[in-house]
C-alpha positions as CSV (number, residue, x, y, z in Angstrom):
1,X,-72.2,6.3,-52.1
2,X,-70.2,7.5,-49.4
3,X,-66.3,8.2,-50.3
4,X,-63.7,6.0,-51.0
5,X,-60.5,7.0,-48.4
6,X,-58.4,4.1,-46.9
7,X,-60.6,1.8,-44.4
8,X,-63.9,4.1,-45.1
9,X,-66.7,2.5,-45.4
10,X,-68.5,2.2,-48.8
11,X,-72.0,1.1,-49.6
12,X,-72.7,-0.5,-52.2
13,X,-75.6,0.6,-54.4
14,X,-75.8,-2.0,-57.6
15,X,-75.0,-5.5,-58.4
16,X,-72.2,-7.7,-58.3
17,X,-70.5,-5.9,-61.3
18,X,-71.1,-2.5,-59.7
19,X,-69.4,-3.9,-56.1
20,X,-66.4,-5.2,-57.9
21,X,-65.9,-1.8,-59.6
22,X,-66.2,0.0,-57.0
23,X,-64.0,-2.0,-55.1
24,X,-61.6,-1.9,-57.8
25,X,-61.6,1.9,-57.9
26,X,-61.6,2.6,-54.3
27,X,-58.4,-0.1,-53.8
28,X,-56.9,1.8,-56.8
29,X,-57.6,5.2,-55.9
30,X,-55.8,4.1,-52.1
31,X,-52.7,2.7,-54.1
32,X,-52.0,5.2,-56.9
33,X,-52.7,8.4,-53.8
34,X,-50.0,6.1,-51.3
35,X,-52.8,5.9,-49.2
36,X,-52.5,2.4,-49.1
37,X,-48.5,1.9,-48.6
38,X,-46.6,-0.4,-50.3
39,X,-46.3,-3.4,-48.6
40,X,-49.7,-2.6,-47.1
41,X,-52.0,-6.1,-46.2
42,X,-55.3,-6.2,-48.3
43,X,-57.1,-8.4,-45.6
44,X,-60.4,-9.9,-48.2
45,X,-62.2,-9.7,-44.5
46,X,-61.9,-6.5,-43.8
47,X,-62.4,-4.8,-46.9
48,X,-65.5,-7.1,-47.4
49,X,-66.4,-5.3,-43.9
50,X,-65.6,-1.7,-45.7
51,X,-67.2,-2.1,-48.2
52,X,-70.3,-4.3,-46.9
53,X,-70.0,-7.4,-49.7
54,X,-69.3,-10.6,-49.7
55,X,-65.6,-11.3,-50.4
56,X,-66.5,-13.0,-54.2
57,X,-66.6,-9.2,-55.1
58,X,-63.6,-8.2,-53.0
59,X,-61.7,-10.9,-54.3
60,X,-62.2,-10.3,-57.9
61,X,-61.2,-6.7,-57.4
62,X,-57.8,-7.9,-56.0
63,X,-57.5,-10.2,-58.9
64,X,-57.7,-7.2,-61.5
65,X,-55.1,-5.0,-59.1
66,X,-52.6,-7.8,-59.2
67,X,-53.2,-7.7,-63.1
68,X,-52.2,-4.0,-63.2
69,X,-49.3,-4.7,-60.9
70,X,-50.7,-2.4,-58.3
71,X,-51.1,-5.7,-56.0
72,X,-48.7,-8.8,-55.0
73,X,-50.2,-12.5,-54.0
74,X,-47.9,-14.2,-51.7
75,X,-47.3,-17.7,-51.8
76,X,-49.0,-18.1,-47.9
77,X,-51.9,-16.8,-50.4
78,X,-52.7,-13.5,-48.8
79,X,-52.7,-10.4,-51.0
80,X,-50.7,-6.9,-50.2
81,X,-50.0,-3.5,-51.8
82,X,-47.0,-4.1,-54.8
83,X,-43.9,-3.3,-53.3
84,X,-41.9,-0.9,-55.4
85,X,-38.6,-2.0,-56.3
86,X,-36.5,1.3,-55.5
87,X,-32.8,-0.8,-56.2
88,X,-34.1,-0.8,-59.9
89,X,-35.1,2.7,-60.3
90,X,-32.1,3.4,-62.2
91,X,-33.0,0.4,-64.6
92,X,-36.2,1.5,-65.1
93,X,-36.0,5.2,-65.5
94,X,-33.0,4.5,-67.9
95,X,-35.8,2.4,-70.2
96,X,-38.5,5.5,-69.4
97,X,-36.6,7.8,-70.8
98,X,-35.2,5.7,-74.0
99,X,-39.2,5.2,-74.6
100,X,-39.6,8.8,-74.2
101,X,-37.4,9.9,-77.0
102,X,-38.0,7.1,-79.1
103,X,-42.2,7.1,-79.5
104,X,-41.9,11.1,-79.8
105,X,-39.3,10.9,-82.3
106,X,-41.7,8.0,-84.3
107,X,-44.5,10.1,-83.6
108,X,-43.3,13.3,-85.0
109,X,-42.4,11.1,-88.5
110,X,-45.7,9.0,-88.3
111,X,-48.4,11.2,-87.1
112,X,-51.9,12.1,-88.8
113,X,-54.0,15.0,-88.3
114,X,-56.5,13.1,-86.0
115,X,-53.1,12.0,-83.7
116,X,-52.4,15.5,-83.8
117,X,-56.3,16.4,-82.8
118,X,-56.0,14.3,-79.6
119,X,-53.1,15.5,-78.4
120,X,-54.3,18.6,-78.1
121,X,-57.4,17.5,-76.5
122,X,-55.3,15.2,-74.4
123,X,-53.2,18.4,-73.3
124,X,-56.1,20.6,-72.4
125,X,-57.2,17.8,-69.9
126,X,-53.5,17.6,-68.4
127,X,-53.5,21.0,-68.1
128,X,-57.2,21.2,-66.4
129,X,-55.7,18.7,-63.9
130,X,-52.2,20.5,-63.2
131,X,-54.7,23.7,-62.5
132,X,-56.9,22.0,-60.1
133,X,-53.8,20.2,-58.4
134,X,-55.8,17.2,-59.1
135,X,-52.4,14.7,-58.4
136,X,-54.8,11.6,-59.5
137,X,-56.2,13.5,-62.5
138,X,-52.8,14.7,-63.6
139,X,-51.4,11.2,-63.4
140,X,-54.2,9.6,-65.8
141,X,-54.3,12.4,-68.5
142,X,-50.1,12.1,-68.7
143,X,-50.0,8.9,-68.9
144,X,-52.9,8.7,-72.2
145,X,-51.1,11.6,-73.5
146,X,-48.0,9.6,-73.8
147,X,-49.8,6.6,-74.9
148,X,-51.5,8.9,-77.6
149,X,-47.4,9.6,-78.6
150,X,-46.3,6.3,-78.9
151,X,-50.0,5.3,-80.7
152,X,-49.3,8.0,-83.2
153,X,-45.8,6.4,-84.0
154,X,-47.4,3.0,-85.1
155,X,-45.2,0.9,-83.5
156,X,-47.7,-1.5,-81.7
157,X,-44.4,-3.2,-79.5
158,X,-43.1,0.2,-78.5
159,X,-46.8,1.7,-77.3
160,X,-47.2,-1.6,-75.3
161,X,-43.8,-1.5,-73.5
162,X,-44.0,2.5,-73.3
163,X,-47.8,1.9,-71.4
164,X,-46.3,-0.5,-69.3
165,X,-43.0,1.5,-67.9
166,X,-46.3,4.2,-67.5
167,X,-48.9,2.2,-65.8
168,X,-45.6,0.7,-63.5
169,X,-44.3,4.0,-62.4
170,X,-47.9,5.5,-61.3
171,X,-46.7,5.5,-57.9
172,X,-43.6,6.9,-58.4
173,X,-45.2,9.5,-60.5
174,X,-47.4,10.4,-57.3
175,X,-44.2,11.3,-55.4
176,X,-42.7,13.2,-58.4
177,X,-46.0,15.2,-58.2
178,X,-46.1,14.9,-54.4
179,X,-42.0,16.8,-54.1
180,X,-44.1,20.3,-56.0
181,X,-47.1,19.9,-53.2
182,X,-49.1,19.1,-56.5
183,X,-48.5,22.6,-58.2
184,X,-46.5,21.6,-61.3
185,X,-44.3,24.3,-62.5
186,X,-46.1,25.9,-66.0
187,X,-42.3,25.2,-68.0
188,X,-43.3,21.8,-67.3
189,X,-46.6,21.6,-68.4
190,X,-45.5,23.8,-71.4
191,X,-43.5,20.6,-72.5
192,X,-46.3,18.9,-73.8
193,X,-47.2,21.5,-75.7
194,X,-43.7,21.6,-77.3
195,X,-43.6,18.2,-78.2
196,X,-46.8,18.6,-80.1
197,X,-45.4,21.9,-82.1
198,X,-42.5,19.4,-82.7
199,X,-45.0,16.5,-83.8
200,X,-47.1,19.1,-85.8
201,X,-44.2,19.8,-87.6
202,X,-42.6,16.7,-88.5
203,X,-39.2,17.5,-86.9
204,X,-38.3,14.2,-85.9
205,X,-35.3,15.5,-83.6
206,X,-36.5,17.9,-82.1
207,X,-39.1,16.0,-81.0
208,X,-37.0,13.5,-79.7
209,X,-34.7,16.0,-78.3
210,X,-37.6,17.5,-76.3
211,X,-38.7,14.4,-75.1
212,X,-35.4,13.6,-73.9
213,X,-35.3,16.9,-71.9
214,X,-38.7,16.0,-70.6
215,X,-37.9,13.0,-69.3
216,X,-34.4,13.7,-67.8
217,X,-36.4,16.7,-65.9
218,X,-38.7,14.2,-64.0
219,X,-36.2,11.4,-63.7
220,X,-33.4,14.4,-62.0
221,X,-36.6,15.5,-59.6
222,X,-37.2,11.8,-58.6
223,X,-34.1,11.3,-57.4
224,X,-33.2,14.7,-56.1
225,X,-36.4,14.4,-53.9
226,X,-36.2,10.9,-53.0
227,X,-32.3,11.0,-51.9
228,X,-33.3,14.2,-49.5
229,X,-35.2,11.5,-47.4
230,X,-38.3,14.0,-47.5
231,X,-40.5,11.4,-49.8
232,X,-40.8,9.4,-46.8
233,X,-43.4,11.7,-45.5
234,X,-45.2,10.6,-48.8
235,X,-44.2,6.5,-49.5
236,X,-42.4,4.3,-47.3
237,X,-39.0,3.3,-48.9
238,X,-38.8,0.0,-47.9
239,X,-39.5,-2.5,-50.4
C-alpha cells in the first residue's frame, strides 16, 4: 500500500470494507495532522481518483468523518474539512477544563486496581509517543488515557461528554503539540503520572487539583501560541 499524505495516491489492496477503511484512515490521518485544512473541499471525484475506487467507498468514508465531526456536509451537498469554531474556544476550553478536574477527582474516589493497571499501561504508550515525537500517536494515547480517567470514575454521562470535548479538540490538540515542534516538555508528560499517584492514592483533591493545573497548562499554551499569529504556519484561522 503506498502512503497515505494529502492527494497521494493509494491503492487499494482488499474489498469494499478494506477501501472504506483505508479511506477513512487516510482522510483522518489528513485532518487530525492539518494536512487537510479546515474548510478544505473533499471532492468524492477526486479522492475516488486517489485512491483508485469507486466513490460508494469514498462516500461511506465521508459519512463516518462527518460522524466524528472531523467533516461538514453543506446544504449544496458537497462535503469539506470541519471548520473549527475559534470564537468559541473560550466556551469550550472553559468545559475542558471543568471535565478535567471533575472525572480525575471521581476517579481518584472510584477507581479499582484494574483502572489503576491501565493507566499505567495507557502512560507508558503516551510516553513512547512523546519520545518518538509521534504528534498523531501522542494525540490518540492522551486522549484514551483520559477516557480511561473519566471510565474509572463511573459516571457514564461524564465519560461521554469528557470523550466528546476530546475527540472535538483533536485538531486543536495538534497545534498545542505543533507550538513545542512535537517535543513535549517531560514536566508535562510527568503530569500523568501525578495524576495516577493521586488516583492510586485516593486523594480526591489532589487529584482534581492536578488536573486542574494540567489543564490550565495546555489551555494558557493554546492561546499564548495561537494569539502570537505563529499557529498559522500550522492551521488556517479562518473558520
Amino acid at each position: 500500500m503506498a502512503g497515505t499524505l494529502a492527494g497521494e495516491t493509494v491503492k487499494p489492496e482488499g474489498g469494499r470494507g478494506f477501501g472504506v477503511q483505508l479511506i477513512y484512515d487516510a482522510l483522518k490521518s489528513d485532518i487530525l495532522e492539518l494536512r487537510l485544512q479546515p474548510g478544505a473541499g473533499l471532492d468524492e471525484t477526486r479522492l475516488s481518483e486517489r485512491f483508485q475506487m469507486s466513490r460508494t467507498p469514498v462516500r461511506e468514508a465521508l459519512v463516518r468523518l462527518v460522524a466524528e465531526g472531523l467533516a461538514t456536509t453543506l446544504p449544496n451537498r458537497n462535503t469539506i474539512v470541519a471548520p473549527i469554531d475559534f470564537a468559541n474556544l473560550p466556551v469550550y476550553f472553559d468545559a475542558l477544563t471543568l471535565m478535567y478536574r471533575v472525572t480525575t477527582r471521581l476517579a481518584a474516589l472510584k477507581r479499582t486496581e484494574a483502572d489503576l493497571e491501565r493507566l499505567h499501561e495507557g502512560q507508558a504508550r503516551f510516553s513512547e509517543a512523546v519520545r518518538a515525537a509521534d504528534a498523531a500517536g501522542m494525540i490518540a494515547t492522551n486522549r484514551d488515557f483520559h477516557v480511561a480517567i473519566a471510565e474509572a470514575g463511573r459516571n457514564r454521562y461524564y465519560t461521554d461528554l469528557f470523550t466528546r470535548l476530546l475527540d472535538e479538540g483533536r485538531r486543536i490538540l495538534r497545534v498545542y503539540y505543533s507550538s513545542f515542534d512535537d517535543h513535549l516538555p517531560d514536566p508535562y508528560v510527568a503530569e500523568h503520572d501525578e495524576m495516577i499517584a493521586a488516583i492510586a492514592a485516593r486523594d480526591a483533591e489532589a487529584a482534581e487539583q492536578i488536573a486542574g493545573r494540567h489543564a490550565r497548562q495546555i489551555v494558557g499554551q493554546l492561546q499564548t501560541f495561537l494569539a502570537s499569529g505563529t499557529a498559522g504556519a500550522a492551521i488556517s484561522l479562518e473558520g
